[in-house]
The first five atom37 places (N, CA, C, CB, O) and aatype in JSON, in Angstrom:
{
  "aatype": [20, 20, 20, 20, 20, 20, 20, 20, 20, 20, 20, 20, 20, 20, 20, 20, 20, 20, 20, 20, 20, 20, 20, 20, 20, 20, 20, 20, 20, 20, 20, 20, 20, 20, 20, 20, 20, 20, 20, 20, 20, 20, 20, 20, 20, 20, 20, 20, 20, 20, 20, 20, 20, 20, 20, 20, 20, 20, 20, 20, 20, 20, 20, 20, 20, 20, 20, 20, 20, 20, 20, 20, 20, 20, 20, 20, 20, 20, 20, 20, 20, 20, 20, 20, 20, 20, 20, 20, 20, 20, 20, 20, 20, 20, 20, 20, 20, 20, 20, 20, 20, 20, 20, 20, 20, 20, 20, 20, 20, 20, 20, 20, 20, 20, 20, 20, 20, 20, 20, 20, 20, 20, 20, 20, 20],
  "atom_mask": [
    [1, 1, 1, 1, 1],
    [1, 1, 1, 1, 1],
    [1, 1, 1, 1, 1],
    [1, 1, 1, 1, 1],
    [1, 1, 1, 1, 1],
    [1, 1, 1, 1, 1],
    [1, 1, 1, 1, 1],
    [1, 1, 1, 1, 1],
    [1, 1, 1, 1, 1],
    [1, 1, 1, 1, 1],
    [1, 1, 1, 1, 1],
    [1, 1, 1, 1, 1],
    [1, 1, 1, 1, 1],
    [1, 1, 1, 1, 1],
    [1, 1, 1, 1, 1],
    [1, 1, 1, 1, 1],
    [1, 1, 1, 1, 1],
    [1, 1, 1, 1, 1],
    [1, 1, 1, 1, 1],
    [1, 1, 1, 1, 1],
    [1, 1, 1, 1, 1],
    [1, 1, 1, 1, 1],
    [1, 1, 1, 1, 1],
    [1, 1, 1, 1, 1],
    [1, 1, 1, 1, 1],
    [1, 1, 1, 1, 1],
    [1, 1, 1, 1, 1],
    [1, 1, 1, 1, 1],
    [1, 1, 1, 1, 1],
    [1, 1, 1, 1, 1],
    [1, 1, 1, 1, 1],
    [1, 1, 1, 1, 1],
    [1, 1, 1, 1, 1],
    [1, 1, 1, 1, 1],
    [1, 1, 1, 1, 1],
    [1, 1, 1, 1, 1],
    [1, 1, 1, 1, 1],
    [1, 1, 1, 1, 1],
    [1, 1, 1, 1, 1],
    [1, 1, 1, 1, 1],
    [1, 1, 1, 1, 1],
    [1, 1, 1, 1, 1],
    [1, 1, 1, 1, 1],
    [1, 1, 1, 1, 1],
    [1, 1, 1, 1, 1],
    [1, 1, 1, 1, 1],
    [1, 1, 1, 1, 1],
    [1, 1, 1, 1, 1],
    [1, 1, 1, 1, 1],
    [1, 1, 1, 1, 1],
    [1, 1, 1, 1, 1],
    [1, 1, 1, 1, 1],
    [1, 1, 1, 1, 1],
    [1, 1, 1, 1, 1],
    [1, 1, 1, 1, 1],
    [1, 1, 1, 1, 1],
    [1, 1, 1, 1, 1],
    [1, 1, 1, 1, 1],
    [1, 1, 1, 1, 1],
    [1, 1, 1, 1, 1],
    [1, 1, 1, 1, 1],
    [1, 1, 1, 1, 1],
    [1, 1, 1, 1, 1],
    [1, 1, 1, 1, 1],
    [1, 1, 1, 1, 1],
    [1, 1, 1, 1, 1],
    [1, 1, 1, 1, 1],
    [1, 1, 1, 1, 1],
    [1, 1, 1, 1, 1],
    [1, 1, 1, 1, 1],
    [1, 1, 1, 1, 1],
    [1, 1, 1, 1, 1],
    [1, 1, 1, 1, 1],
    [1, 1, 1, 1, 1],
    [1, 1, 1, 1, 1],
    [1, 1, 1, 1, 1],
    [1, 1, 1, 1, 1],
    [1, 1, 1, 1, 1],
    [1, 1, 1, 1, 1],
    [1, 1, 1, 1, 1],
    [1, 1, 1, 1, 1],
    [1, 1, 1, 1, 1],
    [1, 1, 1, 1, 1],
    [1, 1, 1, 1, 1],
    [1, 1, 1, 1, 1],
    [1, 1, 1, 1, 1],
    [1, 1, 1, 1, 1],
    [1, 1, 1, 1, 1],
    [1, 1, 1, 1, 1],
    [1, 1, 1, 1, 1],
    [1, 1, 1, 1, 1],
    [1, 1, 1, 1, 1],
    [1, 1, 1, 1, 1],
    [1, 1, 1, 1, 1],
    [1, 1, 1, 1, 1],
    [1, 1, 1, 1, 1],
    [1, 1, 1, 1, 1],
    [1, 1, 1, 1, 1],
    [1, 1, 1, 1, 1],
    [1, 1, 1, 1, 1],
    [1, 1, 1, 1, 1],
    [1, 1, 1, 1, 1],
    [1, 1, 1, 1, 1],
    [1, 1, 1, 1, 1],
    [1, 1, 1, 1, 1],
    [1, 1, 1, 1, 1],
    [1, 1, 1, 1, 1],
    [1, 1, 1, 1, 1],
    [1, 1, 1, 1, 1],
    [1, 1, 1, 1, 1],
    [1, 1, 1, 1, 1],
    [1, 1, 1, 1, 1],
    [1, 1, 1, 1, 1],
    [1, 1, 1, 1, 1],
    [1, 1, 1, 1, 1],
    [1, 1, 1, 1, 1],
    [1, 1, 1, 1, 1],
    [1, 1, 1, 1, 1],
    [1, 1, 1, 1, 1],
    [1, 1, 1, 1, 1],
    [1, 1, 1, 1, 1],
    [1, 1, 1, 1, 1],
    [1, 1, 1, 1, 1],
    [1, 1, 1, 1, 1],
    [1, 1, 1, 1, 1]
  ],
  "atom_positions": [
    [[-51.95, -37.26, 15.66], [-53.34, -37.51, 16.0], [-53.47, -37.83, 17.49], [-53.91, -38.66, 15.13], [-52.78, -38.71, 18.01]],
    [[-54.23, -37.22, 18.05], [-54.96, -37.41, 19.3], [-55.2, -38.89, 19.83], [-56.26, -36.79, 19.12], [-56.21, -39.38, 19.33]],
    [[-54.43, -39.84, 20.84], [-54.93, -41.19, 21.23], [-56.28, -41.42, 21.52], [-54.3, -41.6, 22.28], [-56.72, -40.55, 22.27]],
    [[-57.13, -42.32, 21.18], [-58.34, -42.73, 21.75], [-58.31, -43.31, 23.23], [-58.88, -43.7, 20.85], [-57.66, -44.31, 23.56]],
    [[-59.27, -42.36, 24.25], [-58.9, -43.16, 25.5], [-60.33, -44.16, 25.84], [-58.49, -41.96, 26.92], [-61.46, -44.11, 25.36]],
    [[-59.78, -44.98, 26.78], [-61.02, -46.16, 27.25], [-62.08, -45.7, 27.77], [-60.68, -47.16, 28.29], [-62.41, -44.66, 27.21]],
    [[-62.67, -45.98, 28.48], [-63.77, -45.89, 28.75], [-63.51, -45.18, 30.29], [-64.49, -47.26, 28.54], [-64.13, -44.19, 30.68]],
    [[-62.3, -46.01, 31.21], [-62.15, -45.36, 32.35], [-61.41, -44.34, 31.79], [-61.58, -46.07, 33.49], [-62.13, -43.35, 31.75]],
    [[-59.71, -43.97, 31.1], [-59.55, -43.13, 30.44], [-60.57, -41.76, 30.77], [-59.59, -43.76, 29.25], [-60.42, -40.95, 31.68]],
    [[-61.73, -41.77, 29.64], [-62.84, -41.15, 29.83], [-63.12, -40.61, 31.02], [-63.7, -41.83, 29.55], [-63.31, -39.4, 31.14]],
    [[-63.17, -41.37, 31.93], [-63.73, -40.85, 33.15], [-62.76, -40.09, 34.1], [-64.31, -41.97, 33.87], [-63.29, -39.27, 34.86]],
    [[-61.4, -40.26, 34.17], [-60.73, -39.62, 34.43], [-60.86, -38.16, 33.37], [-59.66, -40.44, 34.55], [-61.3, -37.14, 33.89]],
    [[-60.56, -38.13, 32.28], [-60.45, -36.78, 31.1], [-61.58, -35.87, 32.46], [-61.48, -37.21, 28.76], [-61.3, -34.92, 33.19]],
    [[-63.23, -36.9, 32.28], [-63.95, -35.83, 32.82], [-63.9, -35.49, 34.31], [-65.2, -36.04, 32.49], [-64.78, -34.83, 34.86]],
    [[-63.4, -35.72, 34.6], [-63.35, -34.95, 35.76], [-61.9, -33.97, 36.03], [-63.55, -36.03, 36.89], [-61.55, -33.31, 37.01]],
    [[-61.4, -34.15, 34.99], [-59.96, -33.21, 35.01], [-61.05, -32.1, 34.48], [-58.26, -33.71, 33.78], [-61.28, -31.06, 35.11]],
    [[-61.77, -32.49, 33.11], [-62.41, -31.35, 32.27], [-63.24, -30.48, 33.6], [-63.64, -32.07, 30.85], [-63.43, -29.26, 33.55]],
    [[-63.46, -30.92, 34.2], [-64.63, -30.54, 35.31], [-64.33, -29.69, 36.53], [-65.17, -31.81, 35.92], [-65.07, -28.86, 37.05]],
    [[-63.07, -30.07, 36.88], [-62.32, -29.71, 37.85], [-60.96, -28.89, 37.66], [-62.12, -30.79, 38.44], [-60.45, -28.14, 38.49]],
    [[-60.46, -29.22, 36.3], [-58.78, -28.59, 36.18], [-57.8, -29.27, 36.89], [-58.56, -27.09, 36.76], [-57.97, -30.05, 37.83]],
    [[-56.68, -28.89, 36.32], [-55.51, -29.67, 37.05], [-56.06, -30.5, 38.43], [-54.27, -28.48, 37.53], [-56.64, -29.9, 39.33]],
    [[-55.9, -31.45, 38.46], [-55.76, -32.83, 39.75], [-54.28, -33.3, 40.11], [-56.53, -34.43, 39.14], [-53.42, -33.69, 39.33]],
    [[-54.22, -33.15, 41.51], [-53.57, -34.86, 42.22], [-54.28, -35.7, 41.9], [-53.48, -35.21, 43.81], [-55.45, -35.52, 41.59]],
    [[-53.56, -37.0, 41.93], [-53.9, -38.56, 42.12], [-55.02, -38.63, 42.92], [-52.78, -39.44, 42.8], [-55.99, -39.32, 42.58]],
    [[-54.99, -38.13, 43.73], [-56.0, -38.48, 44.99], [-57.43, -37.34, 44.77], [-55.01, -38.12, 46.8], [-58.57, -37.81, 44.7]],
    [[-57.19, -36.0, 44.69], [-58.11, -35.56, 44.02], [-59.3, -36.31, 42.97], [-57.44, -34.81, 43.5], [-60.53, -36.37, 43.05]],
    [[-58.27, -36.87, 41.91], [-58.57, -37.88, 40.92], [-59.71, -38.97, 41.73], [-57.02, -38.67, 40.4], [-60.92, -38.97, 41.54]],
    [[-59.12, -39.68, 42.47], [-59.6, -40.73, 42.91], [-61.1, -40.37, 43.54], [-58.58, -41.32, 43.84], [-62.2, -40.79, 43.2]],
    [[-60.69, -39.37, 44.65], [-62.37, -38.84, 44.87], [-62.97, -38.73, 44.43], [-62.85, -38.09, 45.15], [-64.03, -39.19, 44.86]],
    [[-62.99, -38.03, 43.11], [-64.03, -37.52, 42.17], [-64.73, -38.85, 41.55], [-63.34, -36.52, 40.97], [-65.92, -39.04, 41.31]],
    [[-63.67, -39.64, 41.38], [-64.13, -41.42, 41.02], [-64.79, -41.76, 41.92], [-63.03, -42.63, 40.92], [-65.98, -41.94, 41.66]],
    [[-64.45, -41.92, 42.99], [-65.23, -42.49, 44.18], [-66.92, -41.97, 44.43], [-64.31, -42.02, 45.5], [-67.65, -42.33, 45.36]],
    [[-67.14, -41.34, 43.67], [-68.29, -40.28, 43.43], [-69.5, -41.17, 42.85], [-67.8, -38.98, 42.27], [-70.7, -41.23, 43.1]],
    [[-68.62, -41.83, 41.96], [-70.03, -42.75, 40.68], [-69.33, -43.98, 41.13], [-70.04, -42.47, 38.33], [-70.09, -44.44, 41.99]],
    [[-68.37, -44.72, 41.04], [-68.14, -46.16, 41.31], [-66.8, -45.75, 42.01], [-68.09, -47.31, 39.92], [-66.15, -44.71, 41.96]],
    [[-66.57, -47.11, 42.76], [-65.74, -47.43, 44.02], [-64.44, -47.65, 43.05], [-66.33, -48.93, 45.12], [-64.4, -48.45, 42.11]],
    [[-63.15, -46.6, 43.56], [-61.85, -46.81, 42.9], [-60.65, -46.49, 44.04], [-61.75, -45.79, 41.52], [-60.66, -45.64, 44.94]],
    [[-59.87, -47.23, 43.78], [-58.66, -47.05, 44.9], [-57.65, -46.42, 43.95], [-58.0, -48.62, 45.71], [-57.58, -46.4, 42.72]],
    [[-56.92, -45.93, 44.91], [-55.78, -44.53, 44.45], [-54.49, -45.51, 43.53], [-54.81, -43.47, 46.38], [-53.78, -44.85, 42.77]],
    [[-54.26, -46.86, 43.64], [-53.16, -47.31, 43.02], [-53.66, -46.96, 41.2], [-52.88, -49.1, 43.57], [-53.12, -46.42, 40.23]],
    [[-55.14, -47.72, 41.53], [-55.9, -47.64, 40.05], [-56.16, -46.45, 39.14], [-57.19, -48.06, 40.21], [-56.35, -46.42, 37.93]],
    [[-56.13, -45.49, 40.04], [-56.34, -44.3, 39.37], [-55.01, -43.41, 39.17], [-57.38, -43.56, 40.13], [-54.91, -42.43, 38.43]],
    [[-53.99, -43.98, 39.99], [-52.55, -43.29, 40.02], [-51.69, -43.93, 38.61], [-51.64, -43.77, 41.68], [-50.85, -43.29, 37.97]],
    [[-52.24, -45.6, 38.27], [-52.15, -46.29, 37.18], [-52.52, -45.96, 35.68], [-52.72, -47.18, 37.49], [-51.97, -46.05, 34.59]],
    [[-53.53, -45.61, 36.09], [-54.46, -45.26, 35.2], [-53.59, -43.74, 34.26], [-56.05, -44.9, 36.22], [-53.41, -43.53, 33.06]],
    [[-53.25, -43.05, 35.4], [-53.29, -41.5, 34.73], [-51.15, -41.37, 34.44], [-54.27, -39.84, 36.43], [-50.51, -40.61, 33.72]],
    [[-50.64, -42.61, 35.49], [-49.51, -43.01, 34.65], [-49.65, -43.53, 32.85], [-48.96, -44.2, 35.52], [-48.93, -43.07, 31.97]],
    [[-50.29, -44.15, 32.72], [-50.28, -44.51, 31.04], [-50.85, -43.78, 30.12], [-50.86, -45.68, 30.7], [-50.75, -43.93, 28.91]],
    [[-51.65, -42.77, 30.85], [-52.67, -41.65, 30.07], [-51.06, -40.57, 29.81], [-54.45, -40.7, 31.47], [-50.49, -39.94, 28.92]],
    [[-50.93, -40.89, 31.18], [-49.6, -39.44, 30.43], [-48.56, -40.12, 29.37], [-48.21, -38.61, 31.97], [-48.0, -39.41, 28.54]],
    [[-48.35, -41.46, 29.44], [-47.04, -42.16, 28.32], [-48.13, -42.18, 27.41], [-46.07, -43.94, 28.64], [-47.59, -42.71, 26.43]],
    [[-49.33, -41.96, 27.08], [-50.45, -42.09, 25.32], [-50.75, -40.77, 25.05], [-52.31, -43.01, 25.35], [-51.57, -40.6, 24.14]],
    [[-50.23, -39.64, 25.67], [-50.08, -38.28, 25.52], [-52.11, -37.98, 25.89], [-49.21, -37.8, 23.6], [-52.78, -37.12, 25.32]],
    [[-52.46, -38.63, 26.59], [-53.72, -38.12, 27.13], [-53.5, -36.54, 28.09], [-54.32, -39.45, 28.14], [-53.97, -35.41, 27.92]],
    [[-52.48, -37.19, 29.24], [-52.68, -36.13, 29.85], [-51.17, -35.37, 30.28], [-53.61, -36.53, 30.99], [-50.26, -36.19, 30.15]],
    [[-50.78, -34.33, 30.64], [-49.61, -33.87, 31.03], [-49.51, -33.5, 32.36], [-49.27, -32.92, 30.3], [-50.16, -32.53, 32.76]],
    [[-48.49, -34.37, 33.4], [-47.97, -34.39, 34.26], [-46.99, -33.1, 34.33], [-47.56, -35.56, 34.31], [-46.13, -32.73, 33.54]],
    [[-47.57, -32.38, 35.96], [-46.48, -31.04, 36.45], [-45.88, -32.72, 37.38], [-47.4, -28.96, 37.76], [-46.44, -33.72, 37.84]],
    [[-44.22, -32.14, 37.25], [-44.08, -33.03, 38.66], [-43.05, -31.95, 39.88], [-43.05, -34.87, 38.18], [-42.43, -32.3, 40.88]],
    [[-43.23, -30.63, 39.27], [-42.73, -29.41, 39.74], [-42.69, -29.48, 41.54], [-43.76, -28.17, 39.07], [-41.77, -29.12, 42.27]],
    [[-44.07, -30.08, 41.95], [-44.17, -29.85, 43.42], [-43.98, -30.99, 44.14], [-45.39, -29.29, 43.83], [-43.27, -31.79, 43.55]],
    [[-44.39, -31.37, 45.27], [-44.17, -32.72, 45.94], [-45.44, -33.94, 45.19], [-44.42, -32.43, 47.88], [-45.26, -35.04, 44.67]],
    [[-46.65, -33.16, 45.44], [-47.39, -34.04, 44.43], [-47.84, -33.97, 42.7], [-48.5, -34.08, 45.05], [-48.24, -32.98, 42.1]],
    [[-47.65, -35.2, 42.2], [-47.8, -34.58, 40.78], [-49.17, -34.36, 40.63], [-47.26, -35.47, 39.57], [-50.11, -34.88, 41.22]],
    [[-49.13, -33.15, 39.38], [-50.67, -32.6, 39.24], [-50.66, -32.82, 37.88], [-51.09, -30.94, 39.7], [-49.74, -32.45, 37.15]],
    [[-52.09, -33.68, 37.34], [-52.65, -34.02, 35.89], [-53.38, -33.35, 35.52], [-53.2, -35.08, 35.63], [-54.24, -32.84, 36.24]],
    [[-53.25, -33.12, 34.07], [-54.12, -31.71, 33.48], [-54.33, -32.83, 32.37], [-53.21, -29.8, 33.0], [-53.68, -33.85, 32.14]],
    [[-55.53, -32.27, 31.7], [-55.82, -33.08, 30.47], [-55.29, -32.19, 29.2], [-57.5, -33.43, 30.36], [-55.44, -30.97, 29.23]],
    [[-54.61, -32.92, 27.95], [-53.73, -32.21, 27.11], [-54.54, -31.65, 26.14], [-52.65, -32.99, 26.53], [-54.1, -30.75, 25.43]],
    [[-56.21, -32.29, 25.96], [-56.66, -32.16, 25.03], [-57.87, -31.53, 25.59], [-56.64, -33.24, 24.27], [-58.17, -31.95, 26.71]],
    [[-58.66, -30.6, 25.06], [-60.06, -30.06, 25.57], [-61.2, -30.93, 25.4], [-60.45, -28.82, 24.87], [-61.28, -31.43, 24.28]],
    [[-62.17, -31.27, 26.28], [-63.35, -31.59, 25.75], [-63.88, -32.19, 24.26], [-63.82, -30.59, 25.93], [-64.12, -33.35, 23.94]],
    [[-63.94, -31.0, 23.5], [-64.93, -30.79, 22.7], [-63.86, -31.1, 21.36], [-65.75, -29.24, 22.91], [-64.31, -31.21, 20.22]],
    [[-62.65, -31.2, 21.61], [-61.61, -31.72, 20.35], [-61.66, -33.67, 20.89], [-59.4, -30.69, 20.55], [-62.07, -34.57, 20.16]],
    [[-61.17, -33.81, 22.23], [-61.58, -35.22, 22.16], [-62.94, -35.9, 21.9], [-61.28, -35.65, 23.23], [-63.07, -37.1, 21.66]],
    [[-64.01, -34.91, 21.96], [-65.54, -35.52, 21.55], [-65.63, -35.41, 20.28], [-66.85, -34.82, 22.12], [-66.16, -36.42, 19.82]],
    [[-65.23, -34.34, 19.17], [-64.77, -34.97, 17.86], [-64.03, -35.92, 17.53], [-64.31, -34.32, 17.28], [-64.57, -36.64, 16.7]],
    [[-62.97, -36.27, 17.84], [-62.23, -36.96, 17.77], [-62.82, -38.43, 18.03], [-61.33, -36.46, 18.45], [-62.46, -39.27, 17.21]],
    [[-63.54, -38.8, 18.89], [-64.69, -39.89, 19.36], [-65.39, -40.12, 18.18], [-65.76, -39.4, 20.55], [-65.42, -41.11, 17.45]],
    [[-66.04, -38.86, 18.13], [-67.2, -39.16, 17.17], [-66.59, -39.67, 15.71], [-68.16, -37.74, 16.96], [-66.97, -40.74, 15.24]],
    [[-65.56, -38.79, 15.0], [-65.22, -38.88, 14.06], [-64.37, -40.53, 13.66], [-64.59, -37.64, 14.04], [-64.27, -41.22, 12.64]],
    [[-63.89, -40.62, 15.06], [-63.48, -42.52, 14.45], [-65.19, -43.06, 14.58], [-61.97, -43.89, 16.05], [-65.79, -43.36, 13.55]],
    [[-65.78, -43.12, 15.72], [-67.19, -43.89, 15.33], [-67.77, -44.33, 14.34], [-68.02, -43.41, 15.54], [-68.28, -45.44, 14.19]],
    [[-67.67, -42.87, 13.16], [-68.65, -42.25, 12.16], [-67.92, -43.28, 11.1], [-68.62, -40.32, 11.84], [-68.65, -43.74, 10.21]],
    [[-66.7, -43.62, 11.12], [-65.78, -44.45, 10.04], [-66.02, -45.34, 10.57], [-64.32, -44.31, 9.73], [-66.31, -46.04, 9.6]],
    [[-66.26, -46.46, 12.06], [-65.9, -47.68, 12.04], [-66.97, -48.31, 11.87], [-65.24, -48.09, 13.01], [-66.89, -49.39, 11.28]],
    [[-68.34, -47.8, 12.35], [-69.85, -47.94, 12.81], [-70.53, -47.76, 11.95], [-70.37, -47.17, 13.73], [-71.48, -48.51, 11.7]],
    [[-70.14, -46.4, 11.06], [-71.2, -45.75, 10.35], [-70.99, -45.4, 8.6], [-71.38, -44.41, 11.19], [-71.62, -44.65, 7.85]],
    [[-69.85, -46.27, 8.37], [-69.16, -46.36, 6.89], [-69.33, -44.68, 6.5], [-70.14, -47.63, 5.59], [-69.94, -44.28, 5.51]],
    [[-68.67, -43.8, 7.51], [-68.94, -42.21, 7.15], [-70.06, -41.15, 7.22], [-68.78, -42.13, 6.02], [-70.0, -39.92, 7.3]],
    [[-71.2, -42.09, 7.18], [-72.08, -41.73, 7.29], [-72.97, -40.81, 8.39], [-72.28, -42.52, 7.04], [-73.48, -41.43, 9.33]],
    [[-73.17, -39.39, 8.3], [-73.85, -39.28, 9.45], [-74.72, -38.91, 9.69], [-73.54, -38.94, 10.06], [-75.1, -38.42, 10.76]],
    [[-75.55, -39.15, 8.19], [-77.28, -39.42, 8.38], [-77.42, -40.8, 8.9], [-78.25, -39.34, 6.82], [-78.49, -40.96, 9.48]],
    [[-76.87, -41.57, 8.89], [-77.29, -42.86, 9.73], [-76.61, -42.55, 10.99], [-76.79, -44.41, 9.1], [-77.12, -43.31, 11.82]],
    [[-75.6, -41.71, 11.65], [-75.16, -41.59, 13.01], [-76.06, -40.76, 13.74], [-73.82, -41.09, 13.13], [-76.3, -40.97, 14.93]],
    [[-76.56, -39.82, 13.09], [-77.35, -38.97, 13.38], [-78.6, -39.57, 13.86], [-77.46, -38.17, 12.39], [-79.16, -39.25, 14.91]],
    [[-79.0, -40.47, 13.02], [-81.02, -41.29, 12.93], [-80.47, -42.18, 14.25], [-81.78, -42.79, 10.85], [-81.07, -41.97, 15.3]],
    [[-79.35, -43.18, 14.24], [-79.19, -44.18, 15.23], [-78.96, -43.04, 16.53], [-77.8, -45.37, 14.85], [-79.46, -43.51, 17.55]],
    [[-78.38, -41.74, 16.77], [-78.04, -41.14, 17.69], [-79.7, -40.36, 18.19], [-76.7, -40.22, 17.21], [-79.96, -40.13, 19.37]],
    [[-80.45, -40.1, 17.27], [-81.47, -39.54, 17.8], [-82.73, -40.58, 18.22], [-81.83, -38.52, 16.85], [-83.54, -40.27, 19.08]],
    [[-82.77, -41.58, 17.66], [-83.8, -42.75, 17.9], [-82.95, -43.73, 19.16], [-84.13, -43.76, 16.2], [-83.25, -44.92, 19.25]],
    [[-82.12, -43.26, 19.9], [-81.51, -44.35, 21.07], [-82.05, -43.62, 22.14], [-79.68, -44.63, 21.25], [-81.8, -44.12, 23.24]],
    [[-82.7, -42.57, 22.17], [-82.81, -42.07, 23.57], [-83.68, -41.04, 23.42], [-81.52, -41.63, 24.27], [-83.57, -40.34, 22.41]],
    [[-84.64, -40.79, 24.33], [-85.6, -39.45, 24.46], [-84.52, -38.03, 24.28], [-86.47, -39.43, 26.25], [-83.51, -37.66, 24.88]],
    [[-85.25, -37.53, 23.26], [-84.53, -36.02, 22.95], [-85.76, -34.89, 23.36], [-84.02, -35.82, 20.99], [-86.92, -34.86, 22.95]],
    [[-84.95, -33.8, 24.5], [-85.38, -33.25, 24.91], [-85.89, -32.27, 23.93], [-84.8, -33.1, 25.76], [-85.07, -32.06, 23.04]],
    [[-87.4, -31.37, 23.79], [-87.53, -30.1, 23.15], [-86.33, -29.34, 23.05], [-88.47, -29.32, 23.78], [-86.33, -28.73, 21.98]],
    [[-85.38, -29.14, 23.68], [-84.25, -27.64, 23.67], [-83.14, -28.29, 22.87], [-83.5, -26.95, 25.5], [-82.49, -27.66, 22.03]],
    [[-82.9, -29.85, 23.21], [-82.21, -30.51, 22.6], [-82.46, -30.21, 20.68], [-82.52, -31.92, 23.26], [-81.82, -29.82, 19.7]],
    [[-83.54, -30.58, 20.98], [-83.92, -30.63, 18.86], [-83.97, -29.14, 18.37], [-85.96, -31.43, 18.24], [-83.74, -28.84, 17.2]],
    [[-84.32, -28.13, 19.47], [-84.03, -26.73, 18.78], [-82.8, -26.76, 18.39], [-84.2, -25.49, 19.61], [-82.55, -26.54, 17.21]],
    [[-81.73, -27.06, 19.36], [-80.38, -26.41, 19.28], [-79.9, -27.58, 17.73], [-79.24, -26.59, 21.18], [-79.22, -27.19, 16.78]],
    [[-80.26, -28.5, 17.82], [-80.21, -29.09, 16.51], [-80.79, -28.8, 15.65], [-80.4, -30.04, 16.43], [-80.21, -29.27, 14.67]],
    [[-82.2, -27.93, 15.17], [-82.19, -27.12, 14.26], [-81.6, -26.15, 14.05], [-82.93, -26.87, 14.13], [-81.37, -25.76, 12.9]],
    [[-81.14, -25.43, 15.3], [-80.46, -24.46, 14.84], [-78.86, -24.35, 14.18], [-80.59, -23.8, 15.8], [-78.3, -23.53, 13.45]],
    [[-78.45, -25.56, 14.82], [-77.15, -26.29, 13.83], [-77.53, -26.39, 12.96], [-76.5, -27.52, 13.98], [-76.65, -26.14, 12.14]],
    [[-78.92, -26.78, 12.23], [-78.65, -27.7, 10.96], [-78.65, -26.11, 9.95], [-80.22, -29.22, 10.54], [-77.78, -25.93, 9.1]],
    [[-79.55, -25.28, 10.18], [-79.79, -24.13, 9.88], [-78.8, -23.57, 9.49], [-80.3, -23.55, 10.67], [-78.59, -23.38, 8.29]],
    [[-77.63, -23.01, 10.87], [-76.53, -22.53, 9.91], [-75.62, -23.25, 9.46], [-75.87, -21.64, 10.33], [-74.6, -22.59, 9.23]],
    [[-75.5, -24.66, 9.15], [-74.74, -25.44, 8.31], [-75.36, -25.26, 6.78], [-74.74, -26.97, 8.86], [-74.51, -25.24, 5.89]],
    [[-76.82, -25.11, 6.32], [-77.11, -24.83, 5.66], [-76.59, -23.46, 4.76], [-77.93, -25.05, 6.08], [-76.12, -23.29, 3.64]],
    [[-76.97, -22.59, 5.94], [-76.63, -20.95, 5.81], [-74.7, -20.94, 5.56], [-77.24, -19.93, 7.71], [-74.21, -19.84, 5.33]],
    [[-73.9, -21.97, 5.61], [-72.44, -22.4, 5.67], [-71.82, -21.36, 6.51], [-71.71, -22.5, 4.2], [-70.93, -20.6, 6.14]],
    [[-72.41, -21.4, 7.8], [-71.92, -20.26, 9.19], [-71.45, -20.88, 9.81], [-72.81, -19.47, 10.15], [-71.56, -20.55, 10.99]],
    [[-70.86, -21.79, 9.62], [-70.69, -23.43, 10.58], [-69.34, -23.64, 10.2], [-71.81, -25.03, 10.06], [-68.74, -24.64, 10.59]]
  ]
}
């Protein structure tokens, strides 16, 4: 099974997801972007991500380059799916109601959610 990462975790994944393979320092810029991070913290950071199998280290060249091991959209299941058990006793007509009543949902937003619900119905899903 896939490790759950933190919250900074997270923020590193996205900007690997965003960018592809990173240096440390690459890394750090992209941080430096939304909140103030120094290169030990983020060189720290993506040391223990690679020992929790988050991410996989080349150390082939002079600088090592971090790739994330897992895609996107398998770690955002993976998120969701512990949530849905710890939060939501399985449930995800109540993840769903608490996920759509926390925040303004855009018109294109609720199409593309009918149109999920549609072919889950239709079992195209």
């Amino acid at each position: 099974m896939q490790p759950r990462p933190t919250e900074a975790e997270l923020a590193i994944l996205g900007v690997l997801w965003k960018h592809g393979p990173c240096t440390v320092g690459q890394v750090q810029q992209a941080l430096n972007e939304v909140r103030k991070t120094g290169y030990t913290t983020a060189l720290k950071l993506l040391q223990i991500m690679a020992e929790k199998g988050l991410v996989e280290r080349d150390e082939s060249g002079w600088r090592h380059v971090y790739k994330a091991k897992f895609g996107r959209r398998l770690t955002q299941r993976q998120l969701v799916r512990d949530l849905l058990d710890r939060a939501f006793e399985g449930s995800a007509h109540q993840l769903v109601m608490q996920a759509l009543s926390a925040r303004k949902t855009s018109p294109e937003e609720l199409a593309a959610i009918r149109k999920l619900i549609d072919s889950l119905e239709e079992g195209k899903q």
